[in-house]
DODRENKE-659312 format. One line per field, with one value per residue (C-alpha): residue number from 1; x, y, z. Coordinates in Angstrom, 3 decimals, m for minus. Layout:
BEGIN
zalum	(NUM  ...)
px	(X  ...)
py	(Y  ...)
pz	(Z  ...)
END
This chain:
BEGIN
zalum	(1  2  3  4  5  6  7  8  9  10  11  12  13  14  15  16  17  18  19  20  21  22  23  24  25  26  27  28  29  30  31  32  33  34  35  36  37  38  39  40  41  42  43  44  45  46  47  48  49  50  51  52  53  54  55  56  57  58  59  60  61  62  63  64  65  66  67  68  69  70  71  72  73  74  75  76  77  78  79  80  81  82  83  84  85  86  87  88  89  90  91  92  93  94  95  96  97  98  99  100  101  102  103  104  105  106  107  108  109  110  111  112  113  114  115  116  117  118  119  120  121  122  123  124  125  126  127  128  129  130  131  132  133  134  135  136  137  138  139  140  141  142  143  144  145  146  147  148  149  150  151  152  153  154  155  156  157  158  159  160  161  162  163  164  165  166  167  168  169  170  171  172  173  174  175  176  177  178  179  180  181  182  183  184  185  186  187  188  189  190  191  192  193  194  195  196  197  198  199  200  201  202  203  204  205  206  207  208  209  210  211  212  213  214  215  216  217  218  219  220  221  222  223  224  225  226  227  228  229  230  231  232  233  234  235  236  237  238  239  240  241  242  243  244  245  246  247  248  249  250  251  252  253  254  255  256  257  258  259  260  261  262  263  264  265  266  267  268  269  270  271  272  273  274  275  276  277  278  279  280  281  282  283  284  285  286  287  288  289  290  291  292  293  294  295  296  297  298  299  300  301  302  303  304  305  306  307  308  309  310  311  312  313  314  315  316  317  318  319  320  321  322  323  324  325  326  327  328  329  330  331  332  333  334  335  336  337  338  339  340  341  342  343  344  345  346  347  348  349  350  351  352  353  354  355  356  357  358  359  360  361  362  363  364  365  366  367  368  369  370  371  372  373  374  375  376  377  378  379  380  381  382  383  384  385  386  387  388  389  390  391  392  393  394  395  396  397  398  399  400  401  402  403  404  405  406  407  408  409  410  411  412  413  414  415  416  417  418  419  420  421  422  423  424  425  426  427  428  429  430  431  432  433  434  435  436  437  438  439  440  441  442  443  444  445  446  447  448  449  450  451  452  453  454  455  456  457  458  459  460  461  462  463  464  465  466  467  468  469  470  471  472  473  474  475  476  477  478  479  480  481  482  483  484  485  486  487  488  489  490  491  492  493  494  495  496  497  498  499  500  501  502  503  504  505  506  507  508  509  510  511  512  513  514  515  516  517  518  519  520  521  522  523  524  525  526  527  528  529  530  531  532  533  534  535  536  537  538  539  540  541  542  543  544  545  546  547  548  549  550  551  552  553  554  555  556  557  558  559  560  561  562  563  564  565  566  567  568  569  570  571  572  573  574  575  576  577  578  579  580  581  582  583  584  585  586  587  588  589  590  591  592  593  594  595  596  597  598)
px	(52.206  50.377  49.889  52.382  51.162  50.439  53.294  53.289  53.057  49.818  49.079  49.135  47.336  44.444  44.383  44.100  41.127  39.209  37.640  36.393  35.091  31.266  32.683  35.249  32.329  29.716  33.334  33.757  30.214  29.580  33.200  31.865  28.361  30.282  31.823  29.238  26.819  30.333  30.480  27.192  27.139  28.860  26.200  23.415  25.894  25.653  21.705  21.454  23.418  21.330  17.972  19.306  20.604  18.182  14.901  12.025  14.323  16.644  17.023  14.691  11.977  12.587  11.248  8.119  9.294  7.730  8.677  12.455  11.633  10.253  13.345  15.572  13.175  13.839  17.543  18.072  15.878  18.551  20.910  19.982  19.005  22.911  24.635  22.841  23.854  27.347  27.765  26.185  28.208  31.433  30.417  29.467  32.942  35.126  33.669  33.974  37.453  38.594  37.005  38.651  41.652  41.907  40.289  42.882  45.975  44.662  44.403  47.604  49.386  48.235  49.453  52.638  53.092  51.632  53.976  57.024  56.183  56.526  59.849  62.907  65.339  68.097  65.892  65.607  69.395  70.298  68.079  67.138  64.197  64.588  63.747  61.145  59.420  59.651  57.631  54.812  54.256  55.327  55.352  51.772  50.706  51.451  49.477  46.589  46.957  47.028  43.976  42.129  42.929  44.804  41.711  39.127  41.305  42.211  38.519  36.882  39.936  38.570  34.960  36.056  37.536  35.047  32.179  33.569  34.986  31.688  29.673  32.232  32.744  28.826  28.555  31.852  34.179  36.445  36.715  37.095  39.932  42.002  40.710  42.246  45.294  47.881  46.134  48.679  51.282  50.190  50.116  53.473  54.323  53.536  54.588  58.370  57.740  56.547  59.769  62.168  60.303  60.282  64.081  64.214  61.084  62.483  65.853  63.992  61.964  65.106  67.123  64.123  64.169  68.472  67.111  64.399  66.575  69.123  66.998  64.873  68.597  69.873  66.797  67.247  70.990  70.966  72.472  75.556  75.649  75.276  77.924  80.640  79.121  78.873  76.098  77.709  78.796  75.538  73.837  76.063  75.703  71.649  71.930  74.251  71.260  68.774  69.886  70.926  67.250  66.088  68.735  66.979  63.673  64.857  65.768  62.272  60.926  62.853  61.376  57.713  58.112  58.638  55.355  52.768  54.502  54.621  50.691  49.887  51.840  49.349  46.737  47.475  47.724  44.367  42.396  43.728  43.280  39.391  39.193  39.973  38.382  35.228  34.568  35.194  32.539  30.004  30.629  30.099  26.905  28.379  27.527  25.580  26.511  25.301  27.028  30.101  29.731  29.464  32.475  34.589  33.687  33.813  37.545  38.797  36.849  38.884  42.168  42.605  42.050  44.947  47.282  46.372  47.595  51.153  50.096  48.418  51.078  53.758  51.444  51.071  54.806  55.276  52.595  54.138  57.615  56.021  54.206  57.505  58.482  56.067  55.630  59.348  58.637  55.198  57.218  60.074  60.332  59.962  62.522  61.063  57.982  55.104  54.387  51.236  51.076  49.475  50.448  48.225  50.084  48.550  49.913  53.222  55.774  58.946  61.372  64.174  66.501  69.067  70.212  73.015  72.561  74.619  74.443  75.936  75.026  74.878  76.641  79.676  81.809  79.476  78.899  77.310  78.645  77.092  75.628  73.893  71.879  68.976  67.482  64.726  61.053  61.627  65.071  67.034  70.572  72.634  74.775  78.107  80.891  82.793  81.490  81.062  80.668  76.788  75.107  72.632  72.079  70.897  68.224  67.513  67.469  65.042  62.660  63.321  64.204  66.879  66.579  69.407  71.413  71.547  69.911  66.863  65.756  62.593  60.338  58.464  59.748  58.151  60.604  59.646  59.859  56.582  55.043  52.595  54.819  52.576  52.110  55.737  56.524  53.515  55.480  58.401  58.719  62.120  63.931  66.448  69.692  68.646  65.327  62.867  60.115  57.284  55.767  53.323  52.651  54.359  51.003  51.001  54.309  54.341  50.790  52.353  51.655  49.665  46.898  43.965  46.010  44.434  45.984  46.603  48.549  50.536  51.446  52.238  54.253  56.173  56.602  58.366  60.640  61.593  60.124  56.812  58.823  60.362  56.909  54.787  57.440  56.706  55.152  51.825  52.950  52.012  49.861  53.143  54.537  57.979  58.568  60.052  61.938  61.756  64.236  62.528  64.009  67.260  68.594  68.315  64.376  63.957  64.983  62.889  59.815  60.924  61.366  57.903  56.562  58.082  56.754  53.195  53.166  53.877  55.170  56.162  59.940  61.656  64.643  66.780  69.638  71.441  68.581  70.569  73.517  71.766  71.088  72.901  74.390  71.658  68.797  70.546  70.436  66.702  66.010  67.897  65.572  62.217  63.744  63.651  59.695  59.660  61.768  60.006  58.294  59.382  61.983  64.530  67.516  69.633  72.014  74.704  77.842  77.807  78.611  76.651  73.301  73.494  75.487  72.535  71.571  70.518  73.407  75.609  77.260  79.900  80.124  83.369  83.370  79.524  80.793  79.920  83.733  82.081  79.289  77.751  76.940  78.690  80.993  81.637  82.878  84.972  86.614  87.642  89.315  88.840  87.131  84.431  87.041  88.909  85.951  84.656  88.365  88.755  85.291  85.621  89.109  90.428  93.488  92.348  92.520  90.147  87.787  87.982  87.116  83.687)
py	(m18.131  m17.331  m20.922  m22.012  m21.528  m25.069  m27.250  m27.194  m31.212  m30.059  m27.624  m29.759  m32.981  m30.177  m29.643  m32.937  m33.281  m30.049  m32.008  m34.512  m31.735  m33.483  m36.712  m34.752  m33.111  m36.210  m37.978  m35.231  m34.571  m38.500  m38.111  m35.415  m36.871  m40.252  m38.628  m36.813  m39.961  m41.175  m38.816  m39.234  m42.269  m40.711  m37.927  m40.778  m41.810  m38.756  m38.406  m42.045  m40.754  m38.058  m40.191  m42.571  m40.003  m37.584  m39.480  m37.082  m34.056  m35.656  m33.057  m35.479  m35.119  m31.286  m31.794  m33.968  m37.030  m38.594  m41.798  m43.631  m46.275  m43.941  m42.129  m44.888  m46.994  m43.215  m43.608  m47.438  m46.461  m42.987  m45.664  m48.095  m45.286  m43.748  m46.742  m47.494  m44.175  m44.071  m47.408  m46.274  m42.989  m45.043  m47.808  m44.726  m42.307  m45.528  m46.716  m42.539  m42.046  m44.898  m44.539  m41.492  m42.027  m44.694  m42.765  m40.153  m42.736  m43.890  m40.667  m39.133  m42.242  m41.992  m38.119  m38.773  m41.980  m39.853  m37.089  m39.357  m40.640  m36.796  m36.697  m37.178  m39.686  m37.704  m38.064  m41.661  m41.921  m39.832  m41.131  m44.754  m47.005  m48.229  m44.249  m44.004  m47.310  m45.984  m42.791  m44.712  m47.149  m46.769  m42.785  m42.685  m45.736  m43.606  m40.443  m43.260  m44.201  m40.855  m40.247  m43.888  m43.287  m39.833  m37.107  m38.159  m38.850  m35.334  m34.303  m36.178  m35.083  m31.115  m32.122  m33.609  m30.730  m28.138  m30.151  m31.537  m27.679  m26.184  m28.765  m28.833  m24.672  m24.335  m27.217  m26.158  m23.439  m23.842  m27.497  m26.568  m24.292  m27.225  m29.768  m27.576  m26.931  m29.242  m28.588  m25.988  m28.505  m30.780  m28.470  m27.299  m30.574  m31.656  m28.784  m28.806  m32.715  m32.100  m30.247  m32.834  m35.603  m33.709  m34.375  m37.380  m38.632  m38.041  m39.218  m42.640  m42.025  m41.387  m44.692  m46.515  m45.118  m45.984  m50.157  m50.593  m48.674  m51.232  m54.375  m53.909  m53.410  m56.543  m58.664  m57.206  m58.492  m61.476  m63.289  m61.021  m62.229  m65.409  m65.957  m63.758  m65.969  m62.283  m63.397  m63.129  m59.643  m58.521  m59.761  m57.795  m54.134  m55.339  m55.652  m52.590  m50.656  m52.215  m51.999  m48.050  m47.959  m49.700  m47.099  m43.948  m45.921  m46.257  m42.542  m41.595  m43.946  m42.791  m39.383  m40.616  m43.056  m40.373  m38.379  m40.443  m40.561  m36.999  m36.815  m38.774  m37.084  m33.945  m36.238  m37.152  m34.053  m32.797  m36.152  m35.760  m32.276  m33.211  m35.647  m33.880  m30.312  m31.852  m33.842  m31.226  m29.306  m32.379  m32.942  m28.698  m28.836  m26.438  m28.919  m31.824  m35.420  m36.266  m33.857  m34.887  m38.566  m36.800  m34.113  m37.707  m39.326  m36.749  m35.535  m39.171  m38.630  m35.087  m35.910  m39.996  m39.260  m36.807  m39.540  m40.626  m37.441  m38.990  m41.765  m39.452  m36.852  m39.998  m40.524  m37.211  m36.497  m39.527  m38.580  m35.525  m36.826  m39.138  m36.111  m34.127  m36.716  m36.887  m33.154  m32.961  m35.237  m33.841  m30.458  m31.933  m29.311  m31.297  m30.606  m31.580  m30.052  m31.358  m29.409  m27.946  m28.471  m32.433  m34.638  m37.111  m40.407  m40.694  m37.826  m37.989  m38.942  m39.610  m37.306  m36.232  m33.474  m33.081  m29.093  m27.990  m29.775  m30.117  m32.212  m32.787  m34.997  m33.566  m30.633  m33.140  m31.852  m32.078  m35.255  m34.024  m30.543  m29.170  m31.887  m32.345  m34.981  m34.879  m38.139  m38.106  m39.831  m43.700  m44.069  m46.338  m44.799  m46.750  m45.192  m47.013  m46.227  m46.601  m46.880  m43.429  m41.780  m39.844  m43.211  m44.215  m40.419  m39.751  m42.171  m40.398  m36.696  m37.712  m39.170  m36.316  m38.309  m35.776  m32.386  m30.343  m27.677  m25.856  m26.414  m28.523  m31.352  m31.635  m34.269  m33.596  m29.985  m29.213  m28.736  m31.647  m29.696  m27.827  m31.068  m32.938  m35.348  m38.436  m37.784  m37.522  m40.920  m42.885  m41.983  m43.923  m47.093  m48.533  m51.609  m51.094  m52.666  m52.794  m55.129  m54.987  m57.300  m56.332  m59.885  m61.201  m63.686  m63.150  m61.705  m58.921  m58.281  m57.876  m56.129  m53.584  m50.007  m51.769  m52.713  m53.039  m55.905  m58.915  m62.435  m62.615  m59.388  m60.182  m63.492  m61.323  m59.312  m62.332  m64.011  m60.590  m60.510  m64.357  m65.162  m67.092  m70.349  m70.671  m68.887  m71.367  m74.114  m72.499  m74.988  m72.459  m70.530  m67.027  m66.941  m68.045  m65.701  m64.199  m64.169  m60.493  m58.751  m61.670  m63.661  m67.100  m66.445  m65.856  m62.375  m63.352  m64.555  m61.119  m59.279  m60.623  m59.800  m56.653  m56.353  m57.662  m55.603  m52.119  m54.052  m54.673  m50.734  m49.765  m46.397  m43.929  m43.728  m46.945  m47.004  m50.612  m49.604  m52.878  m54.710  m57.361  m57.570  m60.388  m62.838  m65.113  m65.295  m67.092  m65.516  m62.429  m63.633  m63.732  m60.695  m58.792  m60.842  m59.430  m56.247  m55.578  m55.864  m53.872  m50.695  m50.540  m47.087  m46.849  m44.194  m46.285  m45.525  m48.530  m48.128  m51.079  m52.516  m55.469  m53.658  m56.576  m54.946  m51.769  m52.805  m52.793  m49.633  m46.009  m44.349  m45.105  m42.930  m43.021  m41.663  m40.299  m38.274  m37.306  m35.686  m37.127  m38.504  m40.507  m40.588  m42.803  m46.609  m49.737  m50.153  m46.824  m46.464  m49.632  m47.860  m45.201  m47.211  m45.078  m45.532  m47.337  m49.678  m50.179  m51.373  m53.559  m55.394  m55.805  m57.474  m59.605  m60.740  m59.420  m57.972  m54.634  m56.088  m59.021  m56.283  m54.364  m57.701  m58.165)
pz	(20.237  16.448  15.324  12.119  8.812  6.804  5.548  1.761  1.813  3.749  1.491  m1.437  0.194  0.823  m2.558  m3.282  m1.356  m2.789  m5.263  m3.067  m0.869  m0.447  0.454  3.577  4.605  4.952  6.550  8.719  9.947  10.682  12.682  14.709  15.636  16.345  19.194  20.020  20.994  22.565  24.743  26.142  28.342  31.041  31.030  31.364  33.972  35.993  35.491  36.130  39.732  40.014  40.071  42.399  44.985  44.629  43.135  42.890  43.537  40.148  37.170  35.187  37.382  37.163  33.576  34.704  34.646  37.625  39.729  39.789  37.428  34.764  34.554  34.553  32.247  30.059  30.460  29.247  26.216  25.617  25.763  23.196  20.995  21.550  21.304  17.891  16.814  17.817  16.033  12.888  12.704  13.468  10.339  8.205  8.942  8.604  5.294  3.954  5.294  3.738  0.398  0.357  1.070  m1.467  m4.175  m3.403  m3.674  m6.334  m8.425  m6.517  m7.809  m11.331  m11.155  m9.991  m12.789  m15.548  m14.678  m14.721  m18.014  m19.447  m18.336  m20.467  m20.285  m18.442  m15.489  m15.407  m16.609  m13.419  m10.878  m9.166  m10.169  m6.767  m5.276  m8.001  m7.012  m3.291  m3.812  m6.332  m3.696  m0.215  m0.109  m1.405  0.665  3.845  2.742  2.294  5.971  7.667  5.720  6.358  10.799  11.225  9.649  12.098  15.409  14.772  14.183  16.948  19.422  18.737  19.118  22.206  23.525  22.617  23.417  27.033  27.722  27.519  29.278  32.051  32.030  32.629  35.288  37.330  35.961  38.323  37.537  33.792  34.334  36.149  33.198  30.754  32.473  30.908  27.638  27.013  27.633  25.374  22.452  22.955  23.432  20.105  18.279  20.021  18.549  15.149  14.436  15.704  14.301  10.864  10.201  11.081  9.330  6.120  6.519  7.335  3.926  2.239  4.122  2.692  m0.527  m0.933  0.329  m1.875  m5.014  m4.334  m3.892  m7.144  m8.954  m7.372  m8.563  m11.769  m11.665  m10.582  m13.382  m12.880  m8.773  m9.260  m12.380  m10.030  m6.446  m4.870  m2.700  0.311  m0.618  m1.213  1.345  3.230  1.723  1.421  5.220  5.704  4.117  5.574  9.037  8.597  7.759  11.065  12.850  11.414  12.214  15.490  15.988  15.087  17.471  20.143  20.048  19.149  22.106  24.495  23.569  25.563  28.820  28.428  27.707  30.929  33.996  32.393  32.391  35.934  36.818  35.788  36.781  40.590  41.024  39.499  41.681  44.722  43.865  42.390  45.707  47.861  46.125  45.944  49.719  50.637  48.134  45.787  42.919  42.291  42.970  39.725  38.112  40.048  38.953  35.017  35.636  36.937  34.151  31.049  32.221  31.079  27.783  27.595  28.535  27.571  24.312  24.101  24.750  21.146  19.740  19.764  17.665  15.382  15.374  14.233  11.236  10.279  10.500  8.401  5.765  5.371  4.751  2.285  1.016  0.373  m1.763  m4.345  m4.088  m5.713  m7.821  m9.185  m8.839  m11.665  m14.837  m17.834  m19.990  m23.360  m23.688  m26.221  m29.076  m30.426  m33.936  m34.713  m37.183  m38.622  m39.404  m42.637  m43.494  m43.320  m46.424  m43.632  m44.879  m42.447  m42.162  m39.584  m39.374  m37.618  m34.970  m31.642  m28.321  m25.537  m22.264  m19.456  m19.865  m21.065  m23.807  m27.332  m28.798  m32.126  m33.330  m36.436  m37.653  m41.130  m43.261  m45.571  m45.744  m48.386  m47.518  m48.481  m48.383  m46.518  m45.060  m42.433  m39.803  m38.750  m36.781  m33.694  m30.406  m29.179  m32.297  m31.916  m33.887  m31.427  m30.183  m33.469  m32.676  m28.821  m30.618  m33.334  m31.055  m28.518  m25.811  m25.296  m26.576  m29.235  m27.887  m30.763  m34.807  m35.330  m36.679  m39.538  m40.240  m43.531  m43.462  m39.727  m36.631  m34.162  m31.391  m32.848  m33.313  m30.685  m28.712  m29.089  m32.750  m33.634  m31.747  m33.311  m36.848  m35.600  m35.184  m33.534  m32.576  m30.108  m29.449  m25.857  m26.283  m23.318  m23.221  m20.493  m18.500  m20.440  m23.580  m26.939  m28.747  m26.032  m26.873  m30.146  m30.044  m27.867  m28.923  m31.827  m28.882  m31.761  m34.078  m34.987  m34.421  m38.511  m38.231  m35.511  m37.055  m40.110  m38.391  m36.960  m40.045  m41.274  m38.491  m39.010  m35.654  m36.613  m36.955  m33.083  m31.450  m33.012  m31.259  m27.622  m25.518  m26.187  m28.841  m29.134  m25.751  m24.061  m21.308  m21.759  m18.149  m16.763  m19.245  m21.497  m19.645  m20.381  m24.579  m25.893  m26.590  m30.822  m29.647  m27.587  m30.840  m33.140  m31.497  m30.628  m35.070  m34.992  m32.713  m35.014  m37.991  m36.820  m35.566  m39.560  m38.812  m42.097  m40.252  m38.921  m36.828  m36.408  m33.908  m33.885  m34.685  m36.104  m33.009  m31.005  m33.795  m35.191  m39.327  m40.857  m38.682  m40.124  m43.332  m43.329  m41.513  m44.404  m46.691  m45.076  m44.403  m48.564  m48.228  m44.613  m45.747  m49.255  m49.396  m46.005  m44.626  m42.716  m40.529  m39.919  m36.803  m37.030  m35.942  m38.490  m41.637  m43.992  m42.404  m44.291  m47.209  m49.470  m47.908  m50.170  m48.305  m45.850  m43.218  m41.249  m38.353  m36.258  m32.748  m34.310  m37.412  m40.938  m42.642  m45.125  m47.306  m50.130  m50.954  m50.311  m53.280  m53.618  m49.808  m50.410  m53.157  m51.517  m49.293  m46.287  m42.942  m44.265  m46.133  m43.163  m41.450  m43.518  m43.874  m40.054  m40.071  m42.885  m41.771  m45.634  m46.975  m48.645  m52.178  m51.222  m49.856  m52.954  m54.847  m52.989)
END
């Protein structure tokens, strides 16, 4: 049977390895010699036989070495000198295996990470963090084990074999044929193993994968659990998953189990039929009892070690589920390609043009359909309208989180999607609606993406945002840590910084989508104030719900189903006394005369 062609999880860990081709072979070669000094006790063994049964007649006095006690005075030194080598050559393969397999986790990891970050949002929208956080860590962590144990017991297992095979095929061939016999059995053993332990492998990758997605979500929500006392309820799906991953575990295990029994009735096999055939021809004369004593002795060191293959074969089939996993994800298309074309930041004036542009998620029916709007370099325009209506999208499209279906969108006159990817998003600066704060103190918060600011910037920037006065009240004010997601400060607290954080970054285009929503009137009333000095000369789109924070705005436009229905600036809209009127009355709590009047 032609042996099967390499996996392409194999395929790719191989070349993962090809640039660390030096370090495999100095791994490999100290693997190999390592068994090769193991394997030769049993040889002193039968020598050691040999010059006790057969003294001046021994195979060591054959070579001139005269008189019993020289040769085994020769022998005890052969066996200091192979024990000190075997136990170097063990030290030396298990400190290269292992710094290679955790110099290769550690760069397959960042691969796999930087990749993800190229992706767009649609991918994270669609998928688990939980399935993500799976393959960065566990997935990986398994490849790093079947390269830290699995490499050399498959290594030293072949120099076993092919060093044992042709010592025993020139001592007794007819010995060697009945060591190898259940060799056959073994390989076809593991190969009708590999391919049921394949399956099943990565269903337990995926069982893991569907726990861990939903424990990092439930640590994430557990405000939600505790406020509703579903506890008990989720400690029951938690377990529901968790125990259909120890069942898929277990059906793995079943199989794997099963291997090693297997491996020993062969192993019996052989050893009796050695054991018997070998004495019969130390007791005609046909061979040696010293090389009796050696063939007795080396067919354990063939065949015991085979009962490890099982093990081995378990971690492989593991790693390569593991494998499969981050191959598809290294193997995602990104959708949203960078551009070529750079743009220096200190270049760029901020205008914005928005041409014909549609958009749809998903493949949903279009959000945006035709959509147009000039907005020229330092002016401020807000966007209102309903939920639903394209406003934050806007935001997503100009960043190109998401990508148009059809038109495109200009910055300064050049298409974005011809300009560099890192460049465009370094000219925009935004505070989102949904604020995320990453563990750490304030300073690094607000610092973040600005990782050069000084300590008098940053407090600039915080003054700016109105957030000076309650960081500077923390119990360690701007070194204090925010906790996960910023959970230890209030959602108005969490916004701020996030403001200061877009201010201290000082982009030519800044984007407030809701940046206002989590604070209360007068911390409003201040932001608006510092928000006259942040948008001057400054090309700003203001996303909001709360009509008074665009009121003093350039433009304003209103938004409905992601078409344009109105267009101009505050008094003029009320005027009109259309959508934007209407509005503005059912916020104010006004009759449309009273609106009119303010």
């Amino acid at each position: 049977m032609a042996p099967s062609p390499p996996s392409p999880a194999l395929q790719r860990l191989l070349a993962t390895l090809r640039p660390h081709r030096r370090l495999v072979w100095l791994a490999a070669l100290c693997s190999v010699l390592n068994k090769l000094f193991d394997l030769a006790p049993p040889v002193l063994i039968g020598l050691a036989v040999d010059v006790v049964a057969r003294q001046q007649n021994s195979w060591l006095a054959g070579i001139g070495i005269g008189g019993v006690p020289s040769q085994l005075a020769l022998l005890g030194v052969l066996s200091f000198l192979i024990w000190s080598a075997e136990s170097l050559f063990e030290y030396l393969y298990g400190l290269l295996w292992r710094n290679l397999a955790q110099t290769v986790q550690h760069e397959l990891r960042l691969e796999a990470y930087d990749h993800l970050q190229r992706l767009e949002m649609a991918f994270f929208e669609a998928g688990s963090s939980g399935r993500l956080l799976a393959i960065l860590n566990d997935d990986i962590n398994q490849l790093e084990r079947f390269l830290d144990h699995g490499a050399n017991e498959l290594l030293q297992l072949v120099t076993t074999v092919l060093a044992v095979g042709t010592a025993m095929a020139v001592l007794s061939p007819g010995v060697a044929g009945v060591a190898f016999l259940p060799i056959p059995v073994i390989l076809w053993g593991s190969v009708v193993f590999q391919k049921r332990l394949a399956p099943r492998y990565r269903d337990v990758r995926e069982k893991a994968s569907d726990l861990n997605s939903s424990l990092v979500n439930n640590l994430g929500g557990m405000l939600t659990i505790k406020s509703y006392a579903a506890e008990a309820w989720e400690l029951g799906r938690i377990g529901s998953l968790s125990d259909a991953y120890r069942r898929s575990n277990r059906r793995a295990i079943q199989l794997s189990a099963g291997f090693i029994p297997l491996i020993r009735f062969a192993i019996l096999f052989a050893f009796v039929a050695i054991l018997v055939i070998g004495g019969l021809q130390a007791w005609r004369g046909t061979i040696a009892i010293g090389s009796y004593s050696f063939l007795v002795f080396i067919t354990q060191r063939l065949l015991w070690p085979l009962t490890t293959l099982g093990r081995t074969l378990d971690d492989y089939q593991r790693a390569m589920a593991s494998s499969d996993r981050v191959l598809d994800l290294l193997a995602t298309p990104m959708a949203i390609p960078s551009g070529d074309r750079p743009l220096p930041l200190q270049e760029v004036r901020g205008s914005l043009e928005f041409r014909q542009v549609s958009f749809g998620y998903g493949g949903r029916e279009g959000l945006i359909e035709n959509f147009n709007l000039t907005i020229p370099a330092g002016h401020t325009v807000g966007i209102v309208g309903a939920t639903g209506s394209g406003k934050s999208t806007l935001v997503k499209l100009l960043l190109r989180l998401y990508e148009v279906d059809r038109g495109e969108i200009l910055l300064d006159g050049l298409p974005i999607r011809d300009l560099r990817l890192d460049d465009l998003r370094r000219a925009i600066g935004l505070v989102s609606q949904e604020v995320f704060l990453f563990h750490g103190s304030v300073a690094e918060n607000i610092a973040y993406g600005s990782f050069t600011a000084t300590p008098t910037a940053m407090a600039r920037a915080a003054q700016l945002a109105e957030a000076s006065g309650f960081i500077e009240a923390l119990p360690e004010g701007y070194d204090t840590v925010v906790g996960e997601r910023g959970q230890r400060l209030s959602g108005g607290q969490r916004q701020r910084i996030a403001l200061a954080r877009a201010i201290l970054k000082n982009s030519p285009v800044l984007i407030l989508d809701e940046a206002t929503a989590a604070v209360d009137n007068e911390t409003e009333a201040a932001i608006q104030r510092s928000l006259e000095l942040i948008t001057a000369e400054r090309t700003t789109l203001v996303i909001a719900h709360r009509l008074s924070t665009v009121r003093h705005a350039d433009r304003i436009v209103v938004l409905e189903e992601g078409r344009i229905v109105e267009s101009g600036q505050h008094e003029e809209l009320l005027h009109r006394g259309g959508v934007y009127a209407s509005l503005w009355r059912v916020q104010a709590g006004l009759r449309t005369d009273e609106a009119l009047s303010i």
